[in-house]
N, C-alpha and C positions, 0 to 999 in steps of 0.2 A: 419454517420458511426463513431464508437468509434475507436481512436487511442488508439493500446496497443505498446509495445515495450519489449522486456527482455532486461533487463540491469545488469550490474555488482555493487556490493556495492562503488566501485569507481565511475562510470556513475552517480551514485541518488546521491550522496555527489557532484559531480560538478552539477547536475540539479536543485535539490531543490532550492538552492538561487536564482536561477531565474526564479522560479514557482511560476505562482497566485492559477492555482488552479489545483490539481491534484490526484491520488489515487497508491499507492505502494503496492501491497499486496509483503509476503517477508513468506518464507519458507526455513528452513534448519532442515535438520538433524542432532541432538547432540547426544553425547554419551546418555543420559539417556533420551532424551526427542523431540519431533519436534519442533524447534523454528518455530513457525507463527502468524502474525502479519498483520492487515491493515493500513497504514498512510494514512490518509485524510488530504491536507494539503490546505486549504483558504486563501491566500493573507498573512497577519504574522500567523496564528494561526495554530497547527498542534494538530492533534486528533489522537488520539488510537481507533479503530473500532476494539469492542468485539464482534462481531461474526461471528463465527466458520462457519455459513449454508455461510455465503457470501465470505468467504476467499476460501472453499473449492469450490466453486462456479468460482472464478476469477481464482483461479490457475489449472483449469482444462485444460485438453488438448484441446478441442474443444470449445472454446469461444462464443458457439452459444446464451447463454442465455441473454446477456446483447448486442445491435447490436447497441446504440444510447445512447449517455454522456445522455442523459433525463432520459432511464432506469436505467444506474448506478445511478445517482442524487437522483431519487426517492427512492430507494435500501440504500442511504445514510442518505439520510432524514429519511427512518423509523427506520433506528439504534439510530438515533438522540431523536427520539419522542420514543424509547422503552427502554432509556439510556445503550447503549449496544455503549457506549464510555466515552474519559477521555482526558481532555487535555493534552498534553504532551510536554515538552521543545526542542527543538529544537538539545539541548547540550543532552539530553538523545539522539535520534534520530544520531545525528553527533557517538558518543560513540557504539549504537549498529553496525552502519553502518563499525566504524575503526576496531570492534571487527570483523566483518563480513567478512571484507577483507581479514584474517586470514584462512577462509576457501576455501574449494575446492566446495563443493556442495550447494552455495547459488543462490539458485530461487528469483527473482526479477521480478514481471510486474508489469510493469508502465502504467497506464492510465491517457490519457491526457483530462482535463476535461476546460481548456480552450476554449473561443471562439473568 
């Protein structure tokens, strides 16, 4: 069974440093545009996941489509093989997170990809 969680940009800023392996999708709403975002994060390495069908996927109300970390994995894997991602620094990641804390309407789930 896949572990989700909603969390606050506070929560993912104390969890990440003691994450091996995990997935954050993050959605808000800005004045001119939707911030969304997936973080894929492996042991030190953290990735940007560009796409849009998987993010709208994860932040849906009814979780039905992904039931097992093996279906997310696979779903991650093929963003990986269709480069529809970018490594990203960690101090980027900490930066959007502090900006983040500034709102009221930040969407945050966490999937736990650990075993």
């Amino acid at each position: 069974m896949l572990h989700r969680e909603i969390l606050s940009p506070e929560e993912v800023l104390e969890k990440m440093p003691n994450l091996s392996e995990g997935l954050f999708a993050i959605r808000c709403q800005l004045a001119n545009k939707t911030y969304q975002v997936i973080i894929y994060k492996y042991e030190e390495d953290h990735f940007l996941i560009e796409n849009l069908a998987l993010i709208n996927v994860l932040l849906e109300e009814r979780q039905s489509f992904f039931g097992t970390p093996e279906q997310l994995l696979n779903e991650i894997e093929m963003s990986f093989e269709n480069n529809y991602y970018q490594p990203i620094s960690k101090e980027w990641i900490n930066l959007d997170l502090n900006t983040l804390k500034l709102l009221n309407n930040v969407e945050i789930k966490f999937f736990d990809l650990e075993e």
